[in-house]
C-alpha positions as CSV (number, residue, x, y, z in Angstrom):
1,X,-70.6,38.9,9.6
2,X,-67.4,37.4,9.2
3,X,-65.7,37.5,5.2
4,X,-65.8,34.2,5.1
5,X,-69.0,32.5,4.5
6,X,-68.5,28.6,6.0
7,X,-70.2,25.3,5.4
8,X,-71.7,25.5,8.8
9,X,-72.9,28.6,8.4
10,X,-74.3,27.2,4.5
11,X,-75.9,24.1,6.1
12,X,-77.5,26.4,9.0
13,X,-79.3,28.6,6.3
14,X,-80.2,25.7,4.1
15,X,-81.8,24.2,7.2
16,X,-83.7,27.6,8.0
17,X,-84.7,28.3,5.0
18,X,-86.4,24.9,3.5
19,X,-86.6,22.4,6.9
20,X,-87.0,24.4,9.7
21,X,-90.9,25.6,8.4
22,X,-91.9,22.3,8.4
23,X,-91.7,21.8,12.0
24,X,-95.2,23.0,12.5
25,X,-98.2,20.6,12.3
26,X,-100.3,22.2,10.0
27,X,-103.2,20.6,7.1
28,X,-103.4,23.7,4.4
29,X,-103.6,23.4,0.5
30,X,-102.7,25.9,-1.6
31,X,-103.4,26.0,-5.2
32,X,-102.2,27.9,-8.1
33,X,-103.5,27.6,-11.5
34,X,-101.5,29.2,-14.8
35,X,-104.2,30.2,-18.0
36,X,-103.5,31.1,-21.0
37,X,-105.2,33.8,-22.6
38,X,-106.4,33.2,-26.3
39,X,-106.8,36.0,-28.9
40,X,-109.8,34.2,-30.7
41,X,-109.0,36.6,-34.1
42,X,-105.6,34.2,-34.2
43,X,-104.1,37.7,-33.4
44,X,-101.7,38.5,-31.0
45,X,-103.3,38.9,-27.4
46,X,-104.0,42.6,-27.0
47,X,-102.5,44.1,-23.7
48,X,-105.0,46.8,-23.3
49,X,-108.0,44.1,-23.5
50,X,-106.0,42.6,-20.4
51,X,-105.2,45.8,-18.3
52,X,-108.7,46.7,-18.7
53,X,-109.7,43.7,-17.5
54,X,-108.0,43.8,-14.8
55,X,-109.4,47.0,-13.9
56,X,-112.6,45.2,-14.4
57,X,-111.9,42.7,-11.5
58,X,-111.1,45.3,-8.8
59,X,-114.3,47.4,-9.7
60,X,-116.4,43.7,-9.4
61,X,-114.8,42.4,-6.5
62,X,-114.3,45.2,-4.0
63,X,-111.8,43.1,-1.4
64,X,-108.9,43.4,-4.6
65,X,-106.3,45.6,-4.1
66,X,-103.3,46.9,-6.0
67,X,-100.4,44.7,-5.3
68,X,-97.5,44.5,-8.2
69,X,-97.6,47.3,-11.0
70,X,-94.8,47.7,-13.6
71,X,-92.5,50.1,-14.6
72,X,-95.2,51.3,-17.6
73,X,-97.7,51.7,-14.7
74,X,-99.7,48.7,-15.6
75,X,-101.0,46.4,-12.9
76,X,-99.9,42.8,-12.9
77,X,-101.3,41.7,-9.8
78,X,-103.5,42.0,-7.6
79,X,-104.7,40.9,-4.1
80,X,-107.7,39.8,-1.8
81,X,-106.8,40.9,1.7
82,X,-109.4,38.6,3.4
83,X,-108.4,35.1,1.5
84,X,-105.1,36.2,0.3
85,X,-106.0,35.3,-3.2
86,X,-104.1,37.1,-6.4
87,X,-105.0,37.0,-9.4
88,X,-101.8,38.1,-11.1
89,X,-100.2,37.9,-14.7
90,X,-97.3,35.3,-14.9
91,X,-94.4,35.9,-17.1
92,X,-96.2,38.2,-19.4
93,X,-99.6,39.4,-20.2
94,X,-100.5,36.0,-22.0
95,X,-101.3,34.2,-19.0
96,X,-103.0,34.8,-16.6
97,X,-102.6,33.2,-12.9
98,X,-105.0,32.1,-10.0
99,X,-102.9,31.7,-6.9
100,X,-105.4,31.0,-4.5
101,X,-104.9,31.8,-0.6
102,X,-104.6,28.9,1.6
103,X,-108.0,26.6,2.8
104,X,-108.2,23.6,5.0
105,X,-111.1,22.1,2.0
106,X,-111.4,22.0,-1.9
107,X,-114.8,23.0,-1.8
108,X,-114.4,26.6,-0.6
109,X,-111.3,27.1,-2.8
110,X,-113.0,26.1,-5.9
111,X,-116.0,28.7,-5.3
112,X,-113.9,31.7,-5.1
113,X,-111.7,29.9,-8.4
114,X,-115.0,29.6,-10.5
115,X,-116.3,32.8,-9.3
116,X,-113.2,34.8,-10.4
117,X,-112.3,32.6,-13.7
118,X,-115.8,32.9,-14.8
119,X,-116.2,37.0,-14.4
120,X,-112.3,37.6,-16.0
121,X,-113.5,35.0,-19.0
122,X,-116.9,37.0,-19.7
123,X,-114.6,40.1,-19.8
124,X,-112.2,38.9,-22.2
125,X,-114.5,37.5,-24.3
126,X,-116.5,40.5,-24.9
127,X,-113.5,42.1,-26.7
128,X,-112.8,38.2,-28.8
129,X,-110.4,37.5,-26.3
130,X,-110.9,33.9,-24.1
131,X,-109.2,31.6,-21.6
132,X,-108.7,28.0,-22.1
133,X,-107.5,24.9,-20.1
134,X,-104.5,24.1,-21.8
135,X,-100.8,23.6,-20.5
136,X,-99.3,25.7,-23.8
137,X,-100.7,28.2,-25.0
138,X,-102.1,26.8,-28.6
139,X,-102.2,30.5,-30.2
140,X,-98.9,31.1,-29.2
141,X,-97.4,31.6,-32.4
142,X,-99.1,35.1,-32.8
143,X,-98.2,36.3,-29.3
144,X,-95.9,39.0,-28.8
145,X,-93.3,37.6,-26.9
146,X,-93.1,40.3,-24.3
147,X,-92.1,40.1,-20.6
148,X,-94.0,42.0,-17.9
149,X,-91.8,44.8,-17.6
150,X,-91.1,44.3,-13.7
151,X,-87.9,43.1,-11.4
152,X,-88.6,39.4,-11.3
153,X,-89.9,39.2,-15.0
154,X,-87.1,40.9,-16.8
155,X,-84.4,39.1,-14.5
156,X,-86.4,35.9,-15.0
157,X,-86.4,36.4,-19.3
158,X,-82.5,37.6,-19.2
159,X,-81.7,34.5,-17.6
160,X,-83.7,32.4,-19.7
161,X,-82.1,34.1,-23.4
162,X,-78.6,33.7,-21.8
163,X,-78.4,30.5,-23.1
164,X,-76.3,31.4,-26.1
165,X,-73.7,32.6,-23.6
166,X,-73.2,29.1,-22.5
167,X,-70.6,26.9,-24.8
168,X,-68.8,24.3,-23.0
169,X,-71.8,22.3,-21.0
170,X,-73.0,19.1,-21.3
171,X,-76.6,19.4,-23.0
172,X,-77.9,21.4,-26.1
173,X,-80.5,24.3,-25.2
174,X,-84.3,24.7,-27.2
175,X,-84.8,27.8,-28.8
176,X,-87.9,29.2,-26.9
177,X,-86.1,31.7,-24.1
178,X,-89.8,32.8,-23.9
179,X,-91.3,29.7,-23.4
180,X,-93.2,30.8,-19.7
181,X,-95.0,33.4,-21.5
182,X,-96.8,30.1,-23.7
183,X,-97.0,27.6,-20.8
184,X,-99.0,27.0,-18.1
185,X,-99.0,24.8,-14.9
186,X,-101.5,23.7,-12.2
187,X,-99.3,23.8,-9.0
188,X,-100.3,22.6,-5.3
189,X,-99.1,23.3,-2.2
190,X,-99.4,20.8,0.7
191,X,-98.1,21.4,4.7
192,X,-96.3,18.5,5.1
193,X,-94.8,18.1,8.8
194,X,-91.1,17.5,9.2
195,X,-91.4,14.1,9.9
196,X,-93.0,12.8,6.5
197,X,-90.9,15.4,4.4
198,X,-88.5,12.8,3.3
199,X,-91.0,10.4,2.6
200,X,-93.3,11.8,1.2
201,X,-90.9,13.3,-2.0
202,X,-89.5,9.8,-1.8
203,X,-92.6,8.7,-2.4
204,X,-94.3,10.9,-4.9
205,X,-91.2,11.2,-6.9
206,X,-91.9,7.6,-8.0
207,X,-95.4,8.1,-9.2
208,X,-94.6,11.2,-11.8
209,X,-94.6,8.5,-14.4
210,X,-98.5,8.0,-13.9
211,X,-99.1,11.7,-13.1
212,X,-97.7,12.1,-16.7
213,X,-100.0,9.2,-17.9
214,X,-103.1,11.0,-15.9
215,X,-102.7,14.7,-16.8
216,X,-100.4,15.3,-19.6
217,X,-102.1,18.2,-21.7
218,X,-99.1,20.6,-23.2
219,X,-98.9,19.9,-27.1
220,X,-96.5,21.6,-28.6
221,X,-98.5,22.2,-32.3
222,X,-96.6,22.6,-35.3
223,X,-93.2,20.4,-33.4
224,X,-93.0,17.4,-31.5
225,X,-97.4,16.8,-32.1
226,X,-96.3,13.1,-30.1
227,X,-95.6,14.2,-27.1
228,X,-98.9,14.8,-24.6
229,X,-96.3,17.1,-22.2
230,X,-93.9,19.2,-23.8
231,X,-93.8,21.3,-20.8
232,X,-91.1,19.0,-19.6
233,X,-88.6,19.6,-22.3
234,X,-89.0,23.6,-22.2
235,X,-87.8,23.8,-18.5
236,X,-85.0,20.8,-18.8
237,X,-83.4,21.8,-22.1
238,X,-83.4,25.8,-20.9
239,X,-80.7,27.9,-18.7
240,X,-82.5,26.3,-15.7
241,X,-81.4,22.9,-16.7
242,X,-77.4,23.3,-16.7
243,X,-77.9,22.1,-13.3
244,X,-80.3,19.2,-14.0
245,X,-80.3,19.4,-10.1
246,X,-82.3,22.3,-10.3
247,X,-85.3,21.0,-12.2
248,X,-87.6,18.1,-12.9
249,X,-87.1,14.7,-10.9
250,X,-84.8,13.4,-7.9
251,X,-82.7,10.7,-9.2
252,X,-81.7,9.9,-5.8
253,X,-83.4,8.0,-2.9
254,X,-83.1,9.9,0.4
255,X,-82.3,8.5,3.8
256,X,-82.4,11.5,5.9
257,X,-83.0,15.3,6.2
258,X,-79.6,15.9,6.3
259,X,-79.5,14.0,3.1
260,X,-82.2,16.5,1.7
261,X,-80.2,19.2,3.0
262,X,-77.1,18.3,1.0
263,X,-79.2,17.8,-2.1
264,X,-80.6,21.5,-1.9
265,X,-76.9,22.5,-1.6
266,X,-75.8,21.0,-5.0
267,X,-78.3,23.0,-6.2
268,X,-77.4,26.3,-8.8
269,X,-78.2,30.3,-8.0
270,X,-78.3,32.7,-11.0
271,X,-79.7,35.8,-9.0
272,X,-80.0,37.7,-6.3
273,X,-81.2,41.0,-5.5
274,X,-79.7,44.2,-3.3
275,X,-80.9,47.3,-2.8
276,X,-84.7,46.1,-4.2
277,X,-83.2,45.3,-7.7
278,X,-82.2,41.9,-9.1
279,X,-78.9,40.9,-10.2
280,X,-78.1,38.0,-13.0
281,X,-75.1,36.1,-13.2
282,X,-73.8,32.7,-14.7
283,X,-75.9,29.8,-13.1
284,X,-73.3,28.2,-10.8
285,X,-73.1,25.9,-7.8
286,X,-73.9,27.2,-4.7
287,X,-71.0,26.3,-3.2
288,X,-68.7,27.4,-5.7
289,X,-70.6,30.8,-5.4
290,X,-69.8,31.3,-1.9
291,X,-66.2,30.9,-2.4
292,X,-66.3,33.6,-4.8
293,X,-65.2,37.0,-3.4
294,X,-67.2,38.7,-6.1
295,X,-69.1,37.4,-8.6
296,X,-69.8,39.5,-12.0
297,X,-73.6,40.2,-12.5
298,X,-76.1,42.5,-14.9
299,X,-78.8,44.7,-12.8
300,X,-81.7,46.2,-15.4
301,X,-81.3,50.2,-14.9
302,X,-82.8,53.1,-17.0
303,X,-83.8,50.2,-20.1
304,X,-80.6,48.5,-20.2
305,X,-78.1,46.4,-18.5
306,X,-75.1,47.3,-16.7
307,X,-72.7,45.1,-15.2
308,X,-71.8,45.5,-11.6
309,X,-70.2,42.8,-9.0
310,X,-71.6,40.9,-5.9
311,X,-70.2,40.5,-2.6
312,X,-71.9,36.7,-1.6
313,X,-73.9,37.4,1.5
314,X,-75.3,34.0,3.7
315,X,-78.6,35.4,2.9
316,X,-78.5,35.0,-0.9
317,X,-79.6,31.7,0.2
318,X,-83.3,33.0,0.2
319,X,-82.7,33.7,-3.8
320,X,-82.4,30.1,-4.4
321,X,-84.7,29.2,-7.1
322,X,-85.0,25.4,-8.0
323,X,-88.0,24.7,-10.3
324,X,-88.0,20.7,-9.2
325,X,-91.3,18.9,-10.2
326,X,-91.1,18.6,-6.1
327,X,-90.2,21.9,-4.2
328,X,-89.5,22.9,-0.8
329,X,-90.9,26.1,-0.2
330,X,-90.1,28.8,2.8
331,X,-93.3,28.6,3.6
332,X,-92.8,24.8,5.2
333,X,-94.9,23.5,2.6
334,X,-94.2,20.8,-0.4
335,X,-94.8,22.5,-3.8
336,X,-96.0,19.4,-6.6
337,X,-95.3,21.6,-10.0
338,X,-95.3,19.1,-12.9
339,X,-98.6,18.9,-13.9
340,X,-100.0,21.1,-17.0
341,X,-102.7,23.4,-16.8
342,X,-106.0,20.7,-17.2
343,X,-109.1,21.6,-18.9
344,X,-111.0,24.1,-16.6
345,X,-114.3,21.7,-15.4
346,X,-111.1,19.5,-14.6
347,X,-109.1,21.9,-12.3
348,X,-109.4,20.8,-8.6
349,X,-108.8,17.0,-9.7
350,X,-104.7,17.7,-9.9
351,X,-105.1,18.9,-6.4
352,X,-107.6,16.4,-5.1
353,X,-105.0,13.7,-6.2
354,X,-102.5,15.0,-4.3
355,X,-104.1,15.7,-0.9
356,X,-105.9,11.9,-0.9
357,X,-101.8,10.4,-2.0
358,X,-100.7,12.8,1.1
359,X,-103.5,11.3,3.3
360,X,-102.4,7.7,2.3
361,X,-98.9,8.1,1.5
362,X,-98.0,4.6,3.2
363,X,-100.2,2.6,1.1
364,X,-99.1,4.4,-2.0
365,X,-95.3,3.2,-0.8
366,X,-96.8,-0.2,-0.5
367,X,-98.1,-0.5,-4.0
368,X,-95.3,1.5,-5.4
369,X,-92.2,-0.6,-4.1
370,X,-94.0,-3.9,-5.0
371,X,-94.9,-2.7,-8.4
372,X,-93.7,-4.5,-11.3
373,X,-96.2,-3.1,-14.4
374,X,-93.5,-0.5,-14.9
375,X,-90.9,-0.7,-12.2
376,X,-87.9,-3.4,-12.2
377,X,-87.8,-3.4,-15.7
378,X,-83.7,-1.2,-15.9
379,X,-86.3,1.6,-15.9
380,X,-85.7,5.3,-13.6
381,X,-88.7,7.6,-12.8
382,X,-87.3,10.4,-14.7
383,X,-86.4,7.7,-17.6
384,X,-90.3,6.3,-17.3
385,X,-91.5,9.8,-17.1
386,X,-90.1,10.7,-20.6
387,X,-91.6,7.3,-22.5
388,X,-94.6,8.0,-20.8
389,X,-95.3,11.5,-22.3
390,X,-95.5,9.7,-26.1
391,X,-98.5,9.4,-27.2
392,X,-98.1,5.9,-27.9
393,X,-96.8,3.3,-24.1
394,X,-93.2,1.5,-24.7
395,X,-94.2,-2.0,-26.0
396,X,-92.4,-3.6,-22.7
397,X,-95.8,-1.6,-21.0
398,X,-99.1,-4.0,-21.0
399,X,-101.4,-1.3,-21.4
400,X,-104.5,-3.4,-19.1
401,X,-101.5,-3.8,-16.6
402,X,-101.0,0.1,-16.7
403,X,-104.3,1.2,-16.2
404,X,-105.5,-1.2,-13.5
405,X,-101.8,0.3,-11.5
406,X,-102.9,3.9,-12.1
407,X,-106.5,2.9,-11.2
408,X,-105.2,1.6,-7.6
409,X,-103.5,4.8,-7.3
410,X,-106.5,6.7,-7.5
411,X,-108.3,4.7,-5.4
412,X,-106.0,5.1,-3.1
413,X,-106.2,8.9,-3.4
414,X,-109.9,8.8,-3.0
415,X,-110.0,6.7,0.1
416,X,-107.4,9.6,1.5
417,X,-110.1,12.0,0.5
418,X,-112.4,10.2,1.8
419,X,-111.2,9.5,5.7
420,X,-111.5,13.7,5.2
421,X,-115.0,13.2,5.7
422,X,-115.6,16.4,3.4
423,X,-116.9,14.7,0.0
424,X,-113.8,15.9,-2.2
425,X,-113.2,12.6,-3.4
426,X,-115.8,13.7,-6.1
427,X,-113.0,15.8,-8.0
428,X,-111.4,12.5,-8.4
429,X,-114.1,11.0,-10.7
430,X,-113.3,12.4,-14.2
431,X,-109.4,10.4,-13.5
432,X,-111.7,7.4,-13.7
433,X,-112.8,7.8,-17.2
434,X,-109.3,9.0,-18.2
435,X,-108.1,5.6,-17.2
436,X,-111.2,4.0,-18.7
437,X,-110.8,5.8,-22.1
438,X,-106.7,5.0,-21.8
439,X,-106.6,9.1,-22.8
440,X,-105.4,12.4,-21.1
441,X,-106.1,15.8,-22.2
442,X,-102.9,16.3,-24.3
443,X,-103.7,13.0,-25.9
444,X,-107.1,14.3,-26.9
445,X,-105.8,17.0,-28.7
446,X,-103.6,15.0,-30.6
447,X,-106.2,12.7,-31.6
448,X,-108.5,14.9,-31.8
449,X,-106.6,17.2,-34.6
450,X,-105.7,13.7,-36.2
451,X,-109.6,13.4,-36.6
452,X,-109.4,17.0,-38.2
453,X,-111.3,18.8,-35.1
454,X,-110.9,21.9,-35.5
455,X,-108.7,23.5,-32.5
456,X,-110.7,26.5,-31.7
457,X,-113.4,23.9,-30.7
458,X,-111.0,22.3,-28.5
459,X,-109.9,25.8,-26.8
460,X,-113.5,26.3,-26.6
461,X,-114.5,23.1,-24.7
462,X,-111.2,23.0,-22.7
463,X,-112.3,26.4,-21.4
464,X,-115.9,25.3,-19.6
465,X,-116.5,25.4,-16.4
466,X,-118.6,21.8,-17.0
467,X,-118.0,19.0,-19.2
């Protein structure tokens, strides 16, 4: 390989990485669904309960292998080699996550989901531990704030407490380095074919306003007990967010994939690995790291951190790590990752929205570019998106007009469901009574803890299978 890495040869892998997957017609949904785990004794979550679990799950369901374990010898994840399903740990032994392996329906993905939350839940609650559906973690303040001692998890949490190391950028950082050992998402992924790609994150990057309206549900108790989805803040104000690129909304319309492609390559890179062990280093442009001719890094070895330089290879390209609220994945699939964790009877609704909006995505661009209930009022997305996590709307909002906009969203969701011909428009139902009751889950538990509820009775009914 020549020494010098060229923006032809940056564009090319840009293009081969993100674009070039989507080329292939496909109709898959992916889901993944972050849980934290609750020590009901307000105690911190004890690690043993969870690796015994865990051994649990592989003795109960036979087609779970061994897939991640840690340098301590503890397993972290785990796989089903028929349905590629894991069930790993994410960020630490506080949550727990359900990645589950690709279907063409809802129906068959939320069987295996039930059947596996229900058994791990039974486990951990014989031993007064629990799960709940909740997008922070509302016992976090007695966890141990501990990574999973593995590659990705240490390199992940280094990068994340390297904020103090930053002085002279534009924004002010939050204090909680550990904040993805507390928080939990429900993530989908959707094949979308080259052709809609631009489209459809044109598109759906105008309605995260109402997603926040529909499925808030990360209080941040003790701080900040008005906002329904304080998820938001812990990724923006954090290392991730120098390059405000790199996370949350688009602020930019696009015309073109070539357009896309120059987005992804304003984007910043922090890591990369060689030799099967990360490397950190000072978030920077991805541009300006290739014109490095070594770049000064920290690699985890024997307990500690040494530094050691990089040579910039074309191929640190697949190390790129955006965490937008819309990603491009190498798997030519579009990755929708702003919604909390939502009460568990709730948990295929977030991605029952999102396949019906896929399925109708030109009458969702109608309504959206002739709304005027929150649009055309010197408003952006990302700028709506942040009033619209209060607790209470912006008085410039008509709060009938609202809900009867975010009711014709889901109706056009449901009728995208519903030219499916499968009957998963039914997930879609309790966003009905949300819209109804002018509430969303996060908004509950502020009201609710207003009305002096006690929260281990919302943990408790946030983590049944039925409402």
């Amino acid at each position: 390989m020549p020494d010098t890495i060229t923006q032809e040869m940056i564009e090319k892998k840009i293009y081969q990485q993100f674009i070039q997957p989507t080329n292939q017609k496909k109709d898959f949904i992916g889901i993944e669904i972050e849980i934290p785990i609750i020590n009901l004794n307000k105690s911190a979550v004890d690690f043993d309960i969870v690796h015994n679990t865990t051994s649990r799950i592989l003795k109960n369901f036979s087609d779970f292998k061994k897939e991640g374990i840690d340098y301590n010898g503890n397993i972290f994840s785990i796989k089903n080699g028929k349905t590629d399903d894991i069930i790993c740990y994410d960020c630490s032994y506080n949550n727990i996550e359900f990645a589950m392996g690709r279907e063409k329906d809802l129906f068959t993905i939320n069987d295996r989901f039930l059947r596996y939350y229900s058994f791990v839940k039974e486990e951990l609650e014989k031993h007064g531990h629990t799960l709940t559906g909740m997008g922070i973690n509302p016992y976090r303040k007695y966890n141990s704030d501990i990574p999973i001692p593995s590659e990705r998890y240490l390199m992940l949490y280094h990068h994340l407490k390297s904020f103090k190391n930053y002085k002279n950028v534009p924004m002010h950082f939050h204090s909680y380095p550990e904040y993805g050992m507390f928080s939990s998402a429900s993530q989908v992924q959707l094949d979308v074919y080259r052709d809609d790609l631009v489209k459809t994150i044109n598109v759906f990057s105008k309605i995260e306003p109402i997603k926040a309206i529909l499925f808030s549900n990360s209080v941040f108790l003790d701080e900040n007990k008005h906002v329904t989805c304080f998820r938001d803040a812990l990724w923006e104000y954090s290392t991730h967010g120098i390059n405000p690129h790199n996370i949350g909304m688009y602020d930019v319309e696009f015309n073109s994939i070539d357009d896309l492609g120059a987005y992804l390559e304003s984007l910043n890179i922090y890591c990369v690995m060689r030799n099967g062990s990360y490397i950190n280093f000072p978030t920077m442009n991805l541009q300006e790291y290739f014109k490095q001719e070594y770049v000064k890094g920290e690699i985890y070895s024997n307990g500690k951190y040494e530094y050691v330089n990089v040579k910039p290879e074309i191929d640190d390209i697949n190390y790129l790590r955006p965490f937008k609220f819309i990603n491009l994945t190498f798997r030519g699939t579009v990755e929708f990752r702003s919604v909390c964790t939502q009460p568990i009877y709730d948990s295929m609704m977030v991605a029952a929205f999102h396949l019906g909006l896929k399925n109708s995505l030109d009458e969702l661009a109608e309504l959206i570019v002739n709304d005027d209930v929150i649009y055309h009022k010197g408003y952006t997305a990302r700028e709506l998106r942040k009033l619209l996590i209060q607790d209470e709307l912006p008085s410039f909002i008509d709060k009938n007009e609202l809900c009867r906009l975010t009711r014709d969203v889901i109706d056009i969701a449901a009728e995208g469901l519903t030219r499916r011909g499968i009957g998963e428009e039914i997930f879609l139902k309790p966003l009905y009574t949300r819209v109804k009751n002018h509430t969303n889950p996060g908004k509950n538990v502020i009201e609710s803890m207003h009305r002096g509820v006690e929260l281990e009775n919302i943990i408790k009914d946030y983590g049944k299978i039925k409402n």
